[in-house]
C-alpha positions in Angstrom: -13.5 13.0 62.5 -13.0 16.2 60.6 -15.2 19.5 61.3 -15.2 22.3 59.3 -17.5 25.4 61.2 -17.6 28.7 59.4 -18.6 32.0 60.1 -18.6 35.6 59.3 -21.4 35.5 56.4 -24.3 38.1 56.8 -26.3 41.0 55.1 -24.4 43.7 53.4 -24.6 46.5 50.6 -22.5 46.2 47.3 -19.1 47.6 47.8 -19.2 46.0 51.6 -16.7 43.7 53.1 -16.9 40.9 54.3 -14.4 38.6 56.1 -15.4 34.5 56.2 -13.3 32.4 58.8 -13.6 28.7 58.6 -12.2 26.7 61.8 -10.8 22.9 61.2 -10.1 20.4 64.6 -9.8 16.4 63.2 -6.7 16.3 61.2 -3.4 18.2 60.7 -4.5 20.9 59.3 -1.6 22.0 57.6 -1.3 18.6 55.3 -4.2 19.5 53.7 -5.4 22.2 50.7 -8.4 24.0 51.8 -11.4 25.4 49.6 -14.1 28.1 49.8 -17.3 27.4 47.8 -19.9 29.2 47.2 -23.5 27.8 45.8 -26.3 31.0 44.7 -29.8 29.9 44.3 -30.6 27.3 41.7 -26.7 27.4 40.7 -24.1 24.6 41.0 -21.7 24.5 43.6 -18.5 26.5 42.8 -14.6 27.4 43.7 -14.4 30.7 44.2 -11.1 30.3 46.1 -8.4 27.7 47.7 -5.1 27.5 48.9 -2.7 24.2 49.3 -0.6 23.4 51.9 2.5 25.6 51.2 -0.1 28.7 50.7 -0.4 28.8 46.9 -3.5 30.1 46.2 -6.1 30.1 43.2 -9.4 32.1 42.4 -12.1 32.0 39.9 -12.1 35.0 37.3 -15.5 36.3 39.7 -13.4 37.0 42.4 -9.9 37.7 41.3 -9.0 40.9 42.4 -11.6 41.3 45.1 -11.1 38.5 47.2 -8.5 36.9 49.6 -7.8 33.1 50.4 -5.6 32.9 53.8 -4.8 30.4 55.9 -3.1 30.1 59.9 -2.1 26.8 60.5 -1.3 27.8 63.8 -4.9 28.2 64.8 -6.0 25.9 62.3 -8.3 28.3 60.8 -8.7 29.5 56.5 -10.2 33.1 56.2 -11.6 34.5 52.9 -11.8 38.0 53.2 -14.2 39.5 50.4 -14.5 43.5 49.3 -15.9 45.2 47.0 -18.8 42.8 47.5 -21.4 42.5 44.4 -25.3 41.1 44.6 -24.0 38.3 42.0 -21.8 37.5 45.4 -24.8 36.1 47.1 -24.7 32.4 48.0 -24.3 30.5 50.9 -20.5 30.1 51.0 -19.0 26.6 52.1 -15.8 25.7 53.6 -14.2 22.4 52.4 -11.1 20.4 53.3 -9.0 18.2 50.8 -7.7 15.0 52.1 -5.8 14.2 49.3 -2.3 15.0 50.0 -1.8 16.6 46.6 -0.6 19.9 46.1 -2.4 21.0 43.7 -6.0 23.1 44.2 -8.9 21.5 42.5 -11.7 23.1 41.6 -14.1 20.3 41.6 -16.5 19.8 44.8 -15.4 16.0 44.3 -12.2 16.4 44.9 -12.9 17.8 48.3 -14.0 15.2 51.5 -14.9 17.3 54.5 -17.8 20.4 54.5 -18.7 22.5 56.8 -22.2 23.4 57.1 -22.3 26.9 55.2 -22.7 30.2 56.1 -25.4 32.9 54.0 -23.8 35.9 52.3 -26.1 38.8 50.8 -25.2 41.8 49.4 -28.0 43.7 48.4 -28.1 46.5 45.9 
């Protein structure tokens, strides 16, 4: 059984930084292309980042510029580090692990199998 657990979220002011790690045990980690989501209150779910297997990577036009999609196969872990943080940034950010062995990113939830539970990220004004 896959786990995703995430962590780094947390209160900060615009302009902040943040850095989101999400570990994976379960699978081999490195077959498969890894997501970060992020869902703000009363929004749909969204891609904001995600990375295949040979560490191509793909952002929304939010984020582009401002955040980082990395990922260590050796420790089995995918990190999203976030600057230049803005209060439209706040969501609880999500974690997600593709078990298709395609090599392309999606940006759809659906495509994606495995969740971890979420972790809050504010940035106040």
């Amino acid at each position: 059984q896959v786990q995703l657990v995430e962590s780094g979220g947390g209160l900060v002011q615009a302009g902040d930084s943040l850095r989101l790690s999400c570990a994976a045990s379960g699978r081999t980690f490195s077959n498969h292309g890894m997501g970060w989501f992020r869902q703000g209150p009363g929004k749909a779910r969204e891609l904001v980042a995600g990375v295949n297997q040979n560490s191509m990577t793909y952002y929304s036009d939010s984020v582009k510029g401002r955040f980082t999609i990395s990922r260590d196969n050796t420790k089995n872990t995918v990190h999203l580090q976030m600057n230049s943080l803005k209060p439209e940034d706040t969501a609880d950010y999500y974690c997600a692990l593709r078990q298709d062995p395609s090599y392309s990113i999606s940006s759809s939830r659906y495509a994606y199998d495995y969740w971890g539970q979420g972790t809050q990220v504010t940035v106040s004004t």
